[in-house]
C-alpha positions as a Markdown table, in Angstrom:
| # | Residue | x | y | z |
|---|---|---|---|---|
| 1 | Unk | 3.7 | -4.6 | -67.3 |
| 2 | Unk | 0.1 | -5.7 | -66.9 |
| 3 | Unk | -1.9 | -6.3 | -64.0 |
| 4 | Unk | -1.8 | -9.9 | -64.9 |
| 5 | Unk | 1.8 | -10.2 | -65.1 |
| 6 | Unk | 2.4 | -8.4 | -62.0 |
| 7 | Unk | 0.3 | -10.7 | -60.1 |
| 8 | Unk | 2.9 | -13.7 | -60.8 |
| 9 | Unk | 5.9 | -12.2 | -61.2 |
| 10 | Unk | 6.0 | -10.7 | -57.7 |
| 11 | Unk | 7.2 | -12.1 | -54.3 |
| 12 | Unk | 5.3 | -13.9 | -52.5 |
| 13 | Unk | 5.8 | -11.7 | -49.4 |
| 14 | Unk | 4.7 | -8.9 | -51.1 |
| 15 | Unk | 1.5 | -10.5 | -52.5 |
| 16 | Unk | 0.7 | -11.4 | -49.2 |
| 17 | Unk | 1.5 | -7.4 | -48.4 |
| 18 | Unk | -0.3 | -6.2 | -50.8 |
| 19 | Unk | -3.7 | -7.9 | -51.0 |
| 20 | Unk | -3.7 | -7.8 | -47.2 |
| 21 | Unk | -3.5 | -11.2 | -46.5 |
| 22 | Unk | -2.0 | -11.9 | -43.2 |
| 23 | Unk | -4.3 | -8.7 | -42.1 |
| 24 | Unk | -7.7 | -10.3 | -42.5 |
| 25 | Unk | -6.7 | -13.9 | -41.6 |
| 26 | Unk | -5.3 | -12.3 | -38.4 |
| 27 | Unk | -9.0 | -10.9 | -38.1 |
| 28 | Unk | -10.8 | -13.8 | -39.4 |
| 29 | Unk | -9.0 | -16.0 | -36.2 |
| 30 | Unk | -9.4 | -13.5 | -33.6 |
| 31 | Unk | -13.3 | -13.0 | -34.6 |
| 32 | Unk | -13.6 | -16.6 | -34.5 |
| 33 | Unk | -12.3 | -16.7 | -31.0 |
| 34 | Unk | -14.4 | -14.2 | -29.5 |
| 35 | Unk | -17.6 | -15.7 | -31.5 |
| 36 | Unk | -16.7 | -19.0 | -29.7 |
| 37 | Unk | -16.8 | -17.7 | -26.3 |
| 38 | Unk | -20.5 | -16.7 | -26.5 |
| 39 | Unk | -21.0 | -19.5 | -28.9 |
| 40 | Unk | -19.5 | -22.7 | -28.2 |
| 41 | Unk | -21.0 | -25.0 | -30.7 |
| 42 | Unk | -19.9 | -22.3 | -33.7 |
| 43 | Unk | -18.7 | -24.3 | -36.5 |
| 44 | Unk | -14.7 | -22.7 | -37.3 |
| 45 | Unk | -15.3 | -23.8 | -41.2 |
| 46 | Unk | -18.5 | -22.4 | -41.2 |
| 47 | Unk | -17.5 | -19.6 | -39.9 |
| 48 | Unk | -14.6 | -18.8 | -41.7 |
| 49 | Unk | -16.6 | -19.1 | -44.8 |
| 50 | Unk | -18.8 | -16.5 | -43.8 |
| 51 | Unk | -16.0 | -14.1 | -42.9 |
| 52 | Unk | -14.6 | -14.4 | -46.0 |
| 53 | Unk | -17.7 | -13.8 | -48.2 |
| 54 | Unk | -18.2 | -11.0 | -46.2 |
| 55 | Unk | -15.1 | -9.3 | -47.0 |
| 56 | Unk | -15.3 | -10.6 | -50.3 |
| 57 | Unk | -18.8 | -8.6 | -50.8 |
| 58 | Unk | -17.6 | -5.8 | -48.8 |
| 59 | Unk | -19.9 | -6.1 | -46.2 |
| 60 | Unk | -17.1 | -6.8 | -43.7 |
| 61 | Unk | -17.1 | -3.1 | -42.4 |
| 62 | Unk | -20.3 | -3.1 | -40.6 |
| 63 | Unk | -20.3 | -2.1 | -36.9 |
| 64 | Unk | -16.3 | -2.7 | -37.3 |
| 65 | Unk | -13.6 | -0.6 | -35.0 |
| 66 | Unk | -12.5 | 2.2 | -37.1 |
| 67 | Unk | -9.2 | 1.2 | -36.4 |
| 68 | Unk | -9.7 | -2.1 | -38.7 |
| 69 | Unk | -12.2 | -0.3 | -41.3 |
| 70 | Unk | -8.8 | 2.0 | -42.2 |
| 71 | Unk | -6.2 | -0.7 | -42.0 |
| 72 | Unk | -6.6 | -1.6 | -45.8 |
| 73 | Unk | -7.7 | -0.1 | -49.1 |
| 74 | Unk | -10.4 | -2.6 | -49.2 |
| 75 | Unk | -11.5 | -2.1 | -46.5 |
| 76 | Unk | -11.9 | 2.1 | -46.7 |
| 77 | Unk | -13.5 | 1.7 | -50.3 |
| 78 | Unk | -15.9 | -0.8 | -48.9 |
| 79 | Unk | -17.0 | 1.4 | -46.0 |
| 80 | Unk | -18.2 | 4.2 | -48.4 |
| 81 | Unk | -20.0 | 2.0 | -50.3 |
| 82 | Unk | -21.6 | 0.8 | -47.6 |
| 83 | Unk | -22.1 | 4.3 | -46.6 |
| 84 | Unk | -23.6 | 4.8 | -49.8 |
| 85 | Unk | -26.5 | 1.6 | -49.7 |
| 86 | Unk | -27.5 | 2.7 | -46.4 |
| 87 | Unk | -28.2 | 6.5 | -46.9 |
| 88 | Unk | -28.4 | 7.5 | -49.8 |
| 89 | Unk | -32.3 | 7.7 | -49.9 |
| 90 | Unk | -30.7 | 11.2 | -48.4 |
| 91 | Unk | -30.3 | 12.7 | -51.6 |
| 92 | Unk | -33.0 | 10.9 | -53.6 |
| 93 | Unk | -35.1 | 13.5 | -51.0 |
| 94 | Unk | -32.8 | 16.1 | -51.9 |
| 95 | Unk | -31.8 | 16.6 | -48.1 |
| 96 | Unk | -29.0 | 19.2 | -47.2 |
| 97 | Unk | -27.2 | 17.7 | -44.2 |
| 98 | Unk | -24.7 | 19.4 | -41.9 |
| 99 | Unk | -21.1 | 18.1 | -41.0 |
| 100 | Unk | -22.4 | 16.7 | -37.4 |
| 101 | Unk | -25.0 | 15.5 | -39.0 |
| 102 | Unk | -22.9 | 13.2 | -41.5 |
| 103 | Unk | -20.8 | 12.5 | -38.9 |
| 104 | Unk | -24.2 | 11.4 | -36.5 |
| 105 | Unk | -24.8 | 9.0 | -39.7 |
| 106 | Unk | -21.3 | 8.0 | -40.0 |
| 107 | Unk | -21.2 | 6.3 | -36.4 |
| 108 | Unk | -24.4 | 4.4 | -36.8 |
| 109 | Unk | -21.6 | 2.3 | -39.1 |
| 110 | Unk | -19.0 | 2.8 | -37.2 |
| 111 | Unk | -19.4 | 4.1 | -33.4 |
| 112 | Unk | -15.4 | 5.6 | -33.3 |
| 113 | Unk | -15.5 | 7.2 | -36.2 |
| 114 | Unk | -13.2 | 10.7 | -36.2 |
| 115 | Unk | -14.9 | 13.7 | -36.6 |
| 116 | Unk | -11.7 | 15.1 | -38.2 |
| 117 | Unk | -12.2 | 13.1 | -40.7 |
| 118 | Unk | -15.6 | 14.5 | -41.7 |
| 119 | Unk | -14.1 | 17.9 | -41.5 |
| 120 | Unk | -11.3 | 17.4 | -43.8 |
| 121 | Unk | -14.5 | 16.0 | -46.0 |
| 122 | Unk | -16.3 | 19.2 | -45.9 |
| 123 | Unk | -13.0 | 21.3 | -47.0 |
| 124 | Unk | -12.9 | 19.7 | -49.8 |
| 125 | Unk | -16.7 | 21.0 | -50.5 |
| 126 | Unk | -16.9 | 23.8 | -49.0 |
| 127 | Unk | -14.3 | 26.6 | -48.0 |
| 128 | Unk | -13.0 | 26.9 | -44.3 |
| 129 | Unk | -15.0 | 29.6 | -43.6 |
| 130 | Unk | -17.9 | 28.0 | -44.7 |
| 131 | Unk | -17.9 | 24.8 | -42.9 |
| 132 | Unk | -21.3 | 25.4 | -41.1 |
| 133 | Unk | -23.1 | 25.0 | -44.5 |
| 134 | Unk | -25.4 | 22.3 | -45.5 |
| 135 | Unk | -24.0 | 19.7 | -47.9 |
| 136 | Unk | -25.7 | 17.5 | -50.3 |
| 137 | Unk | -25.3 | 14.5 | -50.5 |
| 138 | Unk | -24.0 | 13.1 | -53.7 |
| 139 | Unk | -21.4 | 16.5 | -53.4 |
| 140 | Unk | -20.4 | 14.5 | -49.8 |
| 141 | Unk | -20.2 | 10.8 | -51.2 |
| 142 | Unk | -17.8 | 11.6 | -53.7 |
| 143 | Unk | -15.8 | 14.0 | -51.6 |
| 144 | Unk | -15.7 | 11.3 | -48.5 |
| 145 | Unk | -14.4 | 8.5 | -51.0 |
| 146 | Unk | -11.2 | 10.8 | -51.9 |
| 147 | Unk | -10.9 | 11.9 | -48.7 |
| 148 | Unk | -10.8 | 8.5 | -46.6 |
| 149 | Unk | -9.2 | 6.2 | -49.3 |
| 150 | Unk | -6.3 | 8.7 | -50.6 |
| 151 | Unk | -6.2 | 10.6 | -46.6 |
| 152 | Unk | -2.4 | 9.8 | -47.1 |
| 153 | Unk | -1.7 | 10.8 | -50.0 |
| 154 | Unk | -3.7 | 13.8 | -49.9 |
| 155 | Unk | -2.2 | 14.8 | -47.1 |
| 156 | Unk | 1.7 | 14.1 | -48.8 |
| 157 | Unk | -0.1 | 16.7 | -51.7 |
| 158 | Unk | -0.7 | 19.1 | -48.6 |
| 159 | Unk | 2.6 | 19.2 | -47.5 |
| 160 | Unk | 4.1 | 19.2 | -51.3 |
| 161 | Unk | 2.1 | 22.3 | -52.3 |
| 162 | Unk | 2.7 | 24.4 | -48.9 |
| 163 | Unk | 6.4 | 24.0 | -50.1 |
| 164 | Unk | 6.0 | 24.6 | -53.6 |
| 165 | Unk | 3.7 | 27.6 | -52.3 |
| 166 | Unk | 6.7 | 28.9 | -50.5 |
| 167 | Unk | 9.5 | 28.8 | -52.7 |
| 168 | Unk | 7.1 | 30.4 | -55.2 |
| 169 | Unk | 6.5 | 33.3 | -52.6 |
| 170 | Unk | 9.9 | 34.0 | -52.1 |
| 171 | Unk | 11.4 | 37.3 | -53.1 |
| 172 | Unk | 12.3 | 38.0 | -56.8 |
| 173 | Unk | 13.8 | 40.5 | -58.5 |
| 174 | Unk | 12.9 | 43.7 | -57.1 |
| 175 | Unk | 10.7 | 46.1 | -58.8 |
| 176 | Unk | 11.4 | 49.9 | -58.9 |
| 177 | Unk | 8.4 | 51.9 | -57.9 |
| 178 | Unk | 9.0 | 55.6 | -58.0 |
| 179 | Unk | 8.0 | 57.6 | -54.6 |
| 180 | Unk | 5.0 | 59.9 | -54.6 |
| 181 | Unk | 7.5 | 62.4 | -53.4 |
| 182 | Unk | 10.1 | 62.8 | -55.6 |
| 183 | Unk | 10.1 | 60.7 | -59.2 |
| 184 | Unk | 12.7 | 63.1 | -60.9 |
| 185 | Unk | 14.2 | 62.3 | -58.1 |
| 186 | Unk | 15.0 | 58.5 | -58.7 |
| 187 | Unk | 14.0 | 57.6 | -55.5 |
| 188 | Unk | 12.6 | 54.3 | -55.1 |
| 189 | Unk | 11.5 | 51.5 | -52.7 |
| 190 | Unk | 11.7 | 48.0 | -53.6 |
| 191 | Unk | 8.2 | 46.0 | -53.8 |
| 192 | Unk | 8.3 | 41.8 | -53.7 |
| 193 | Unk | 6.3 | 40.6 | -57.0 |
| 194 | Unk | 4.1 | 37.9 | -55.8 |
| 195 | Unk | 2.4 | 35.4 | -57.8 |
| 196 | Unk | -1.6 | 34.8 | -58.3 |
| 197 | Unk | -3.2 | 32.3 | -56.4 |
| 198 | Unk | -2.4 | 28.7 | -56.4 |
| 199 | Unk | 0.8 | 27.0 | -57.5 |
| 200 | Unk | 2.2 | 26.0 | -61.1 |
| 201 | Unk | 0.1 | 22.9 | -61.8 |
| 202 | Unk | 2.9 | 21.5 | -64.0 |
| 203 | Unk | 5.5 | 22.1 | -61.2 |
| 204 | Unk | 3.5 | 20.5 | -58.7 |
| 205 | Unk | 2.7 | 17.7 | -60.6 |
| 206 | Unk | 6.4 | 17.1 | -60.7 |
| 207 | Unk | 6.4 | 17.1 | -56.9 |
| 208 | Unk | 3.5 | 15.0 | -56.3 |
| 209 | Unk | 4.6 | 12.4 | -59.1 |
| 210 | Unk | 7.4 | 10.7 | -57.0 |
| 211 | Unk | 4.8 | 9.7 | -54.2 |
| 212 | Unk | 2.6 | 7.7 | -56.7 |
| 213 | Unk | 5.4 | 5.1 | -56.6 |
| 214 | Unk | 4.7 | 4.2 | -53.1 |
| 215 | Unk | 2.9 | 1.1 | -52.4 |
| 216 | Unk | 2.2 | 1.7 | -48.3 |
| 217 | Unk | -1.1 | 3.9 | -49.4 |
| 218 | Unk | -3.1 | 4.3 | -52.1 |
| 219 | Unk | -2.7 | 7.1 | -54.8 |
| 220 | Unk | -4.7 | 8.2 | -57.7 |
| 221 | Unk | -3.8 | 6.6 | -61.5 |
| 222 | Unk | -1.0 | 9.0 | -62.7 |
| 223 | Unk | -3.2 | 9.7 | -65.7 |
| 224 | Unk | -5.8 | 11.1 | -63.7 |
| 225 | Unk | -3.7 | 13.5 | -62.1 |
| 226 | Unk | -2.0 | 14.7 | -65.6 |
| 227 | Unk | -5.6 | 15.2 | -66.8 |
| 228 | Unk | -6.1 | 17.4 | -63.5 |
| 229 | Unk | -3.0 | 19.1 | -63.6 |
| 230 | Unk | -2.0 | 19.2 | -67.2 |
| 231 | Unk | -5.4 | 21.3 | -68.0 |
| 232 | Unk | -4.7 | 24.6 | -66.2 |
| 233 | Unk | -1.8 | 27.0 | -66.0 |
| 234 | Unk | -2.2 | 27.1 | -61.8 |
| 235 | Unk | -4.2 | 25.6 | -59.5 |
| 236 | Unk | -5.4 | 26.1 | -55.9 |
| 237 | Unk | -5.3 | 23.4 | -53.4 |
| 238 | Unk | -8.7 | 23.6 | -52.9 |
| 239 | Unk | -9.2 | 23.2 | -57.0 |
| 240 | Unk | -7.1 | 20.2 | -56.4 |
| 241 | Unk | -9.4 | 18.6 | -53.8 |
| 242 | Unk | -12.5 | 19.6 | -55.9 |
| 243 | Unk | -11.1 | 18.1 | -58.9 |
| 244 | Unk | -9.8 | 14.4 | -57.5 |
| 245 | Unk | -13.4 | 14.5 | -55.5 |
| 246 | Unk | -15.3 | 15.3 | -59.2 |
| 247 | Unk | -12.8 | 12.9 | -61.5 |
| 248 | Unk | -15.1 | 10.1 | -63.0 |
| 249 | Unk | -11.3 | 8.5 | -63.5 |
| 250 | Unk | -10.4 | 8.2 | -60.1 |
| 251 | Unk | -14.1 | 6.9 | -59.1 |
| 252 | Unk | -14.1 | 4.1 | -61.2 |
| 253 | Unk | -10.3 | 3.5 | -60.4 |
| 254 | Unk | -11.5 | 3.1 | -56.5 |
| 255 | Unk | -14.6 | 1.3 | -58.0 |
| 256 | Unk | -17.1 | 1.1 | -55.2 |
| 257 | Unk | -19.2 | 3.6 | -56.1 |
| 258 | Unk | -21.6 | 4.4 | -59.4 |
| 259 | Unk | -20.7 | 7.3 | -61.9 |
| 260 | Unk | -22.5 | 10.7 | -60.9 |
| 261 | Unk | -25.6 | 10.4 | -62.9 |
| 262 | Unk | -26.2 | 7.0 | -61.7 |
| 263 | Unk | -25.7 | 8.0 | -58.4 |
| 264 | Unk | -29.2 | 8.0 | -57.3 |
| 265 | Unk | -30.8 | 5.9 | -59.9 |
| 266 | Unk | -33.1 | 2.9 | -59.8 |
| 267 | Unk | -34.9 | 1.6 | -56.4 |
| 268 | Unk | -32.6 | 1.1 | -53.2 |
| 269 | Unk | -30.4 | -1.8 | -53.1 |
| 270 | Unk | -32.6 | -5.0 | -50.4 |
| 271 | Unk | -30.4 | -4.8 | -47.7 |
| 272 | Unk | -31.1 | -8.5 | -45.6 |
| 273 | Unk | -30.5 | -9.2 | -41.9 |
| 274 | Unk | -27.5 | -11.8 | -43.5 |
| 275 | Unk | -25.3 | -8.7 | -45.7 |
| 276 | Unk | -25.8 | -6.3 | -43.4 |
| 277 | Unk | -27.0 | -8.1 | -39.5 |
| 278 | Unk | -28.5 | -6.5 | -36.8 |
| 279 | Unk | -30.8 | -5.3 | -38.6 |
| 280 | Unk | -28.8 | -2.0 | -39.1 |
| 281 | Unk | -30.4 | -1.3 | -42.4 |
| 282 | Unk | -34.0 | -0.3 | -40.1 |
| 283 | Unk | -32.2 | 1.2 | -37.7 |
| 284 | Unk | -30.8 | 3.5 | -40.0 |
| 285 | Unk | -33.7 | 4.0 | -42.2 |
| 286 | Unk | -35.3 | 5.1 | -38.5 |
| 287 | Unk | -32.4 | 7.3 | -37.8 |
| 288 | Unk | -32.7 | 9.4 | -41.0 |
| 289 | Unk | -36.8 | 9.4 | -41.0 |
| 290 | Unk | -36.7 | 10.8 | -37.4 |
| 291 | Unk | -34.0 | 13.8 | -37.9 |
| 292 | Unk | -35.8 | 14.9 | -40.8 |
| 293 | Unk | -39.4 | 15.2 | -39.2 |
| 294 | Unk | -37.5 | 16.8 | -36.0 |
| 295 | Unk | -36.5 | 19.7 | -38.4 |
């Protein structure tokens, strides 16, 4: 079934579910309202207009709660690409940043942003015990995209392989090691065969392919994950991560964001008082110019 045909063939209830109707009209009034009482003469139609081509540019995130910024897909995919117009001057200088330093930048957008959420970010670049390293940052554009639009799902995966991990870890067949002491003897002790690292990648695709069928989070394309999965005997989680963060696939499925090479390419997008207001653009133009003289 197409994309097209799904569209009309479903219920209206779920189209309304889906899209995230009911979420951002809900918004949409209660903005309104609060507008109106420092702004009586606000026009509702005018307004309303504005809202909407805001969210349909994906500048609706800007200085937003980080309560509404996750509530839909939309609205996670257009927070990194704002994310992404408004720092990444960071790696055309080829600037390392650490993870309190991302997260410093992070809550210039969004003042409540989790700093959990920046250090599930770094894991997937960097190993646990490494997490005081500087990252670059198109290595923690890409990662932060997987990591705040799938968080769900990529959490589910967590889960999934831990068990798979287990099971896979559990004792087999015993193995008959003769003692030092006495091999004519036949004396023997048993020793537990343990597999390499990682999981069987075709096993746990077969685990993590049930939770693509849910529709209350997003999840990768299915053929993105075979081309992860189906490529290599066993995998790590951390392999996992890396690969989901590095798939050109899943970046142009989420869609906000350029392909690798084109990352940093061309001159920075004109960011105007009416995308992005406040001026935030200056201010965070300011923020970055200042941390990297103070170093």
């Amino acid at each position: 079934m197409t994309l097209k045909e799904d569209r009309f063939t479903m219920s209206a209830d779920r189209y309304l579910a889906k899209n995230y109707v009911i979420v951002y009209l809900e918004d949409a009034i209660s903005q309104l309202l609060a507008h109106r009482e420092e702004n009586p003469k606000v026009e509702p139609l005018k307004y309303l207009s504005q809202y909407f081509s805001s969210l349909r540019d994906g500048n609706h995130t800007m200085f937003r709660e980080f309560s509404f910024i996750k509530s839909t897909s939309h609205s996670r995919a257009s927070f990194v690409r704002l994310f992404w117009k408004c720092f990444r001057q960071i790696g055309k200088k080829g600037d390392l940043l650490s993870i309190q330093e991302y997260h410093s930048l992070l809550g210039l957008l969004c003042t409540d942003f989790p700093f959990k959420l920046v250090q599930k970010t770094a894991r997937i670049v960097l190993i646990d015990d490494a997490l005081d390293c500087l990252i670059s940052f198109t290595d923690f554009i890409y990662a932060f995209q997987v990591q705040f639009f799938y968080e769900e799902f990529l959490d589910k995966c967590s889960e999934l392989y831990q068990t798979l991990q287990q099971s896979s870890q559990s004792p087999r067949d015993p193995v008959i090691v003769p003692t030092s002491n006495d091999q004519d003897a036949g004396g023997a002790h048993q020793s537990n065969h343990l597999p390499v690292d990682g999981v069987d990648s075709i096993a746990f695709f077969r685990s993590v392919y049930p939770v693509c069928d849910r529709v209350n989070y997003s999840t990768p394309p299915v053929a993105a994950l075979k081309e992860i999965l189906f490529s290599t005997p066993r995998i790590s989680f951390y392999g996992f991560l890396m690969a989901i963060a590095k798939s050109e696939a899943i970046n142009e499925h989420i869609g906000r964001l350029p392909p690798k090479m084109e990352l940093l390419e061309g001159a920075d997008i004109e960011l105007t008082s009416k995308s992005f207001p406040h001026g935030c653009h200056s201010s965070c133009q300011e923020h970055v110019v200042g941390r990297r003289q103070g170093q």
